[in-house]
N, C-alpha and C positions, 0 to 999 in steps of 0.2 A: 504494500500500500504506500502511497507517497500524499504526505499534504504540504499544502504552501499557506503559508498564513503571513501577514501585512503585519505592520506596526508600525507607528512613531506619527498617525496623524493627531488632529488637533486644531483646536481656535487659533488662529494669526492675525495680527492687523495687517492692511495694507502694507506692500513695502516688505514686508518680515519674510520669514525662512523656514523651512521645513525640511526634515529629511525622513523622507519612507523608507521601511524594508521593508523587504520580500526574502523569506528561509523557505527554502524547500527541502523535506526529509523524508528518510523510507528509501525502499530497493529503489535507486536511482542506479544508470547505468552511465547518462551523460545528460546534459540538460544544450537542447538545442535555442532556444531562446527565451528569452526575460525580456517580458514585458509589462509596463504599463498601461491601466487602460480606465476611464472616468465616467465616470455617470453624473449628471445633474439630473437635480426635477426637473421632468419633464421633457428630459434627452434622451438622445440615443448616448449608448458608449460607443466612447472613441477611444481610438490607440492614441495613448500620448506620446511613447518613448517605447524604444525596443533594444533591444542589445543583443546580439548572436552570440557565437562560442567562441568568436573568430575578433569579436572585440568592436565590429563593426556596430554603427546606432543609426537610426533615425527616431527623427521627433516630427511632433504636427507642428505645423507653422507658428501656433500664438503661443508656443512655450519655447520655442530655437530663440537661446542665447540669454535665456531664464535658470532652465530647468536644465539638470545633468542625469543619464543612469550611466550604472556602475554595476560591477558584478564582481563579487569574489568566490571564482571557482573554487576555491578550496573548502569554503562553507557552503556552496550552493545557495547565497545569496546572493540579492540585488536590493541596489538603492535607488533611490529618485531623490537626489537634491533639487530644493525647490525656492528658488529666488526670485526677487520682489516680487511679491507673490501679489494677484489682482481679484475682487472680488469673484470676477468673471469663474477664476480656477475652483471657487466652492465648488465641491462636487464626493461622490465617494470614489476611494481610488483602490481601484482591482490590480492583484496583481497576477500575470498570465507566464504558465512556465509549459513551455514544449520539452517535454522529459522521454527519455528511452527508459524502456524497464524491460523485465525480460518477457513482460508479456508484449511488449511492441511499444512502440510512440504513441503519447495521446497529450492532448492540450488538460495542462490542471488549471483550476481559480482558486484563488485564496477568498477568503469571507468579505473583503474589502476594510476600510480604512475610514473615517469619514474627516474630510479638509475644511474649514469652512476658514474663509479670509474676509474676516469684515471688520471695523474699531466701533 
């Protein structure tokens, strides 16, 4: 069995900082990507940030040159540093891990996170 579970969201003012994990454990055999991914009321989730195994990222448009992920393979985690942060970014934040196990690859979600940015 493998779970991924989030932590470190939280209230922020405008402007302020955050940093999420994301730990994934259990029969893991390699973890193919880490990702971020957000929900608002009354939104679809979006990918915000992705990170491969290979070290490569992409982010959505309105968080490039805000927002950082990170991975440490050796814990099976990932991060999402989160700078000047705007109300807009409230949202709960998932996080998504493409894992090999020996029953085969499959996409896991952690419970999510919840961000709210308001003073």
């Amino acid at each position: 069995q493998v779970q991924v579970v989030e932590s470190g969201g939280g209230l922020v003012q405008p402007g302020g900082s955050l940093r999420l994990s994301c730990a994934a454990s259990g029969s893991i055999l390699s973890i193919y990507y880490m990702s971020w991914y957000r929900q608002a009321p009354g939104k679809q989730r979006e990918l915000v940030a992705s990170m491969a195994s290979d070290g490569s990222t992409d982010y959505v448009d309105s968080v490039k040159g805000r927002f950082t992920i990170s991975r440490d393979n050796a814990k099976n985690t990932a991060y999402l540093q989160m700078n000047s942060l705007k109300p807009e970014d409230t949202a709960v934040y998932y996080c998504n891990a493409r894992i090999l196990t020996m029953g085969g690859p499959y996409a896991y979600w952690g419970q999510g996170t919840q961000v709210t940015v308001s003073s």
